[in-house]
NUKOLBA-121798 format. One record per residue: residue in one letter; x, y, z of N, C-alpha, C in turn; residue number from 1. Coordinates in pm, 1 decimal. Layout:
DOVO  res  nx  ny  nz  cax  cay  caz  cx  cy  cz  n
DOVO  A  X  Y  Z  X  Y  Z  X  Y  Z  NUM
...
END
This chain:
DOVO  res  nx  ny  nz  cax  cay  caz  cx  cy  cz  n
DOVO  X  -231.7  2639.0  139.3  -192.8  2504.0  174.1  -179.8  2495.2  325.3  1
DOVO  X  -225.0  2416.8  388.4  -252.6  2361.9  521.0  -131.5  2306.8  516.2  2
DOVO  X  -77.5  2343.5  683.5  58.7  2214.0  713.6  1.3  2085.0  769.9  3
DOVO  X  67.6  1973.7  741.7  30.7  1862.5  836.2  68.6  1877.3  965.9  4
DOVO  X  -0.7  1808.9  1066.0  -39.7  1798.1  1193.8  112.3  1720.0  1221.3  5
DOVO  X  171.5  1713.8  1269.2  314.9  1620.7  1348.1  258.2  1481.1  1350.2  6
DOVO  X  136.4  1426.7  1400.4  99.8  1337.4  1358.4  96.8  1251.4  1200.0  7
DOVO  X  7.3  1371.2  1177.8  20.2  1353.0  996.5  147.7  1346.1  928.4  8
DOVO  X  216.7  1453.8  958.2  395.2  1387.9  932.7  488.3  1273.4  969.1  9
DOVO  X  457.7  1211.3  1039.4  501.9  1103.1  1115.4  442.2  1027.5  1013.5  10
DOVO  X  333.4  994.9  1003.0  234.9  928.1  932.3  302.2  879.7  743.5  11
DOVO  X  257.9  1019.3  704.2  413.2  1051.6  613.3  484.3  995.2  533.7  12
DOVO  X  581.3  1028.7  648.6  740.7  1011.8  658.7  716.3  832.6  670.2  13
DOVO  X  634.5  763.9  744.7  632.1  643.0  750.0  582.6  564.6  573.3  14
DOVO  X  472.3  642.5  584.6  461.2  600.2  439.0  598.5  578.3  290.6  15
DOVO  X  647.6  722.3  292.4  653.0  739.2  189.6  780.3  628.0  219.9  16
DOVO  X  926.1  614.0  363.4  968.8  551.3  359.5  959.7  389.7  351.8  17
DOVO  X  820.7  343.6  341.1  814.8  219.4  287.1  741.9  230.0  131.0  18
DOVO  X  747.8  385.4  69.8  692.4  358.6  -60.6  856.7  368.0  -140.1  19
DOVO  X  991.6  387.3  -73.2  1105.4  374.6  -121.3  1158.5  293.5  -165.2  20
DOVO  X  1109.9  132.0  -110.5  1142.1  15.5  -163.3  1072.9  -2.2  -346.6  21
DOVO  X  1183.0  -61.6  -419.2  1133.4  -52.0  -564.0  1021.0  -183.7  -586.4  22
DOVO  X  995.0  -256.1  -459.9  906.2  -353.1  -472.7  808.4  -311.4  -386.5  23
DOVO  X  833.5  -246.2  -316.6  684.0  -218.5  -216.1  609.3  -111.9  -308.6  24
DOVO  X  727.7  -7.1  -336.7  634.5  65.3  -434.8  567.2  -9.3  -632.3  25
DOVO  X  646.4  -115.2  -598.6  519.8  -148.5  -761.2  423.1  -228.0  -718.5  26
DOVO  X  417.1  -329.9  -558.3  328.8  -325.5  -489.7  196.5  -265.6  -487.1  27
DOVO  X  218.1  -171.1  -430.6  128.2  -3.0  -428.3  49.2  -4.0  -576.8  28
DOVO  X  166.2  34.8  -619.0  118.9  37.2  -808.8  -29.1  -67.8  -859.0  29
DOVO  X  99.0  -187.0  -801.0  -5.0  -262.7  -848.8  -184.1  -275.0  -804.5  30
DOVO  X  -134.4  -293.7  -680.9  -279.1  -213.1  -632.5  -391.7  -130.9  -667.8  31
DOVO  X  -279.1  -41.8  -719.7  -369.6  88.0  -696.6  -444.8  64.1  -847.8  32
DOVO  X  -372.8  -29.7  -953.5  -424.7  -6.6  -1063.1  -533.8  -129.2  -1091.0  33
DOVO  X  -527.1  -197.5  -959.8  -623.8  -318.1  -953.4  -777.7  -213.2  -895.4  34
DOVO  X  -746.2  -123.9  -834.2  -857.7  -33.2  -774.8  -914.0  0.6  -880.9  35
DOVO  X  -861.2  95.5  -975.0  -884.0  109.6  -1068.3  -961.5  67.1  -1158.1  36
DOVO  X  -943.8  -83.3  -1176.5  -1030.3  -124.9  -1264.7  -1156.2  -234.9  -1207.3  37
DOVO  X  -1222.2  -149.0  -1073.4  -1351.1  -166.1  -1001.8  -1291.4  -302.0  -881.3  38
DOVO  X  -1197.8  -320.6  -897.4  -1155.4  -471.8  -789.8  -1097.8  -432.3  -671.3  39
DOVO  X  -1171.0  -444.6  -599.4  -1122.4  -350.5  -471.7  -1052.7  -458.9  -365.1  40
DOVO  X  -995.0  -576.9  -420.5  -866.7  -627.1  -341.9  -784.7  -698.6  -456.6  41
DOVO  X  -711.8  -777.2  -374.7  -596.8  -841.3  -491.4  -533.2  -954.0  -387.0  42
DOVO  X  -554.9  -1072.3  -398.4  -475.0  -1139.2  -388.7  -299.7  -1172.3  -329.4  43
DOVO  X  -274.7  -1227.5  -243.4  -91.5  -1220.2  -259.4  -68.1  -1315.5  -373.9  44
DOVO  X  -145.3  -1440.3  -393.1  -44.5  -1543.6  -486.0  -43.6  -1462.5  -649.8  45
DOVO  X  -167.1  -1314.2  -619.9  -188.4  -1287.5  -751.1  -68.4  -1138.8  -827.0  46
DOVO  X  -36.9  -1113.2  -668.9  111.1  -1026.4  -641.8  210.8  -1113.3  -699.9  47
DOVO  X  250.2  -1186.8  -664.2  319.9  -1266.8  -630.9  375.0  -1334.2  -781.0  48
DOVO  X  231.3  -1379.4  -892.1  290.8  -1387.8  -997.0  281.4  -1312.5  -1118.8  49
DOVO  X  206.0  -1203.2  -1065.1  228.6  -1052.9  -1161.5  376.7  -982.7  -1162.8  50
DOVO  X  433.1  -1044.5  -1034.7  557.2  -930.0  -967.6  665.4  -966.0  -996.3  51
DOVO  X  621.7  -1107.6  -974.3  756.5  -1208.6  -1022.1  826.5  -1212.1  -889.2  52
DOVO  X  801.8  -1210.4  -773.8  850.3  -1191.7  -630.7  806.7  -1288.9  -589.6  53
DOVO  X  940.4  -1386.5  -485.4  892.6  -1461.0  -398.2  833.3  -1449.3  -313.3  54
DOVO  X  720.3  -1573.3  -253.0  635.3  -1551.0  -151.2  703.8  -1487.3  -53.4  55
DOVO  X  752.8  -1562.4  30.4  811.5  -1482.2  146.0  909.5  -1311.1  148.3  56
DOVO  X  924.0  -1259.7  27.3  959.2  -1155.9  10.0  849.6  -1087.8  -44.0  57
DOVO  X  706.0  -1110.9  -68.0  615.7  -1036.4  -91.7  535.7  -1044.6  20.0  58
DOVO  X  527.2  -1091.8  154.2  505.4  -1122.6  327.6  536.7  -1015.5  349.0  59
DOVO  X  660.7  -1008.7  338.9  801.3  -909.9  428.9  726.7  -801.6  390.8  60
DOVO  X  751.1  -756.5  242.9  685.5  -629.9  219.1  489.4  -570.1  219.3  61
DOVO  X  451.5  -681.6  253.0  315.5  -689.0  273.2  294.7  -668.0  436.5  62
DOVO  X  381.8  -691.4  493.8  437.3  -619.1  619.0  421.3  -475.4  674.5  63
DOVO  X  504.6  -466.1  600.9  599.3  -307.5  557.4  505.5  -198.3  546.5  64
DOVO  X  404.4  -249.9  466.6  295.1  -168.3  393.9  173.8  -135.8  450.7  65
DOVO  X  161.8  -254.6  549.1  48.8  -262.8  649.9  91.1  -125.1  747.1  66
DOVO  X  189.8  -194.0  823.5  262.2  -85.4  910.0  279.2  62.4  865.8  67
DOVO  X  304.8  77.9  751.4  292.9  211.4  757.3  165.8  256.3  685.8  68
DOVO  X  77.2  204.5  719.6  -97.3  208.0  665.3  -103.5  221.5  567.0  69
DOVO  X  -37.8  226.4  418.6  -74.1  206.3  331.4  -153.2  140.7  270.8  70
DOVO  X  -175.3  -1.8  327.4  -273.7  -108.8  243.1  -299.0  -205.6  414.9  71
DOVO  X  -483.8  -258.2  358.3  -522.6  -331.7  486.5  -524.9  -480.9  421.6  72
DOVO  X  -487.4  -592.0  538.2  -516.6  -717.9  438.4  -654.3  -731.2  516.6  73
DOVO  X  -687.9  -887.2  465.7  -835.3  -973.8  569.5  -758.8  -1084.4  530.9  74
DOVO  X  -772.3  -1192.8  641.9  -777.4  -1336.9  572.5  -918.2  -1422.0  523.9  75
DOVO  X  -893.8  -1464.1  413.3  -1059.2  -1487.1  396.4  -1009.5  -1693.1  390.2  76
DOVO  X  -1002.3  -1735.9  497.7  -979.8  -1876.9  459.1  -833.0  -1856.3  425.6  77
DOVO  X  -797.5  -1955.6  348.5  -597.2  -1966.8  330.6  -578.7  -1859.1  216.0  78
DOVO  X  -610.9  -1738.4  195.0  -605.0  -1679.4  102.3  -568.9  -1517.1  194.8  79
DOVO  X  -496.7  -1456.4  152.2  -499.6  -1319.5  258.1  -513.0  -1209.8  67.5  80
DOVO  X  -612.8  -1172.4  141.5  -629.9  -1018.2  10.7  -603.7  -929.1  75.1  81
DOVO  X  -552.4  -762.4  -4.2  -497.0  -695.0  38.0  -543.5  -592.2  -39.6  82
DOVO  X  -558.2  -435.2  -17.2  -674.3  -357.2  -91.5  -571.9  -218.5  -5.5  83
DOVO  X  -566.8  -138.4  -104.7  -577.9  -5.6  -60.7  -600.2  66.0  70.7  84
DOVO  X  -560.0  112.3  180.9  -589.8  176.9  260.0  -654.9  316.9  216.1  85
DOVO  X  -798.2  344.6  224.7  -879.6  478.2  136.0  -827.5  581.9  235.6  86
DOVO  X  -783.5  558.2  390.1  -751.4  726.7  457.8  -641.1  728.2  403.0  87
DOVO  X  -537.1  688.6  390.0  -401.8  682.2  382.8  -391.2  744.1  202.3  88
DOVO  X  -445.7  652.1  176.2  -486.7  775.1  27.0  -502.7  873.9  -29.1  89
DOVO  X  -628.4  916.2  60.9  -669.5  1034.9  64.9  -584.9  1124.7  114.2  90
DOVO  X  -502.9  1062.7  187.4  -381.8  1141.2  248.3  -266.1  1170.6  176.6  91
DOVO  X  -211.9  1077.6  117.0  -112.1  1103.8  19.9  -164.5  1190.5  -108.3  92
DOVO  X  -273.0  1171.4  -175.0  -326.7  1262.4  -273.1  -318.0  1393.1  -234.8  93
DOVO  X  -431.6  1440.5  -121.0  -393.7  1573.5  -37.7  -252.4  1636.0  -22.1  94
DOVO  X  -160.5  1552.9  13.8  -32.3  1611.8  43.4  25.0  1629.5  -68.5  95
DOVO  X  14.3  1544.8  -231.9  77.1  1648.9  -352.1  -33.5  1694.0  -409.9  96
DOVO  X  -140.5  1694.1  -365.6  -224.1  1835.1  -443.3  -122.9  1930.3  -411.3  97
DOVO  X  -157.3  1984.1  -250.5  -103.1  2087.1  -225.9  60.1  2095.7  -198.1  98
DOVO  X  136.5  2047.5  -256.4  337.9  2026.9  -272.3  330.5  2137.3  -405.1  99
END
């Protein structure tokens, strides 16, 4: 097992502390299981009424998530989609392969 780079820990430590929130992380979830089934973004209004979370508290944490690279949005017109970050992934997978 390779150590992470201080960078890569920083990196991390940023992540996992915004994967601590019990809404950022079903966020994530949700995501990840929208990847899953070939849809490689998702919607906020579609967060929003899967989650049962108000808009502006699914912002905040759509925030949160950006910042610590977990997930990238685009605005496509009045609509902002939001998709998986694939390094940040690959990164977290890597780090509990080898835990």
């Amino acid at each position: 097992m390779s150590m992470p780079t201080p960078t890569e820990r920083e990196q991390l430590a940023k992540a996992f502390k915004a994967l601590s929130s019990p809404n950022r992380l079903a966020m994530y979830l949700d995501l990840l299981a929208q990847e899953e089934t070939s849809v490689p973004h998702c919607c906020l209004g579609d967060l929003i009424s899967r989650l049962e979370i108000g808009a502006p508290t699914v912002s905040h944490h759509i925030k949160e998530l950006v910042n610590a690279g977990l997930i990238e949005v685009q605005r496509d017109g009045k609509f902002v989609r939001c998709r998986l970050n694939p390094v940040m992934r690959q990164r977290l997978a890597a780090f509990f392969a080898n835990a």
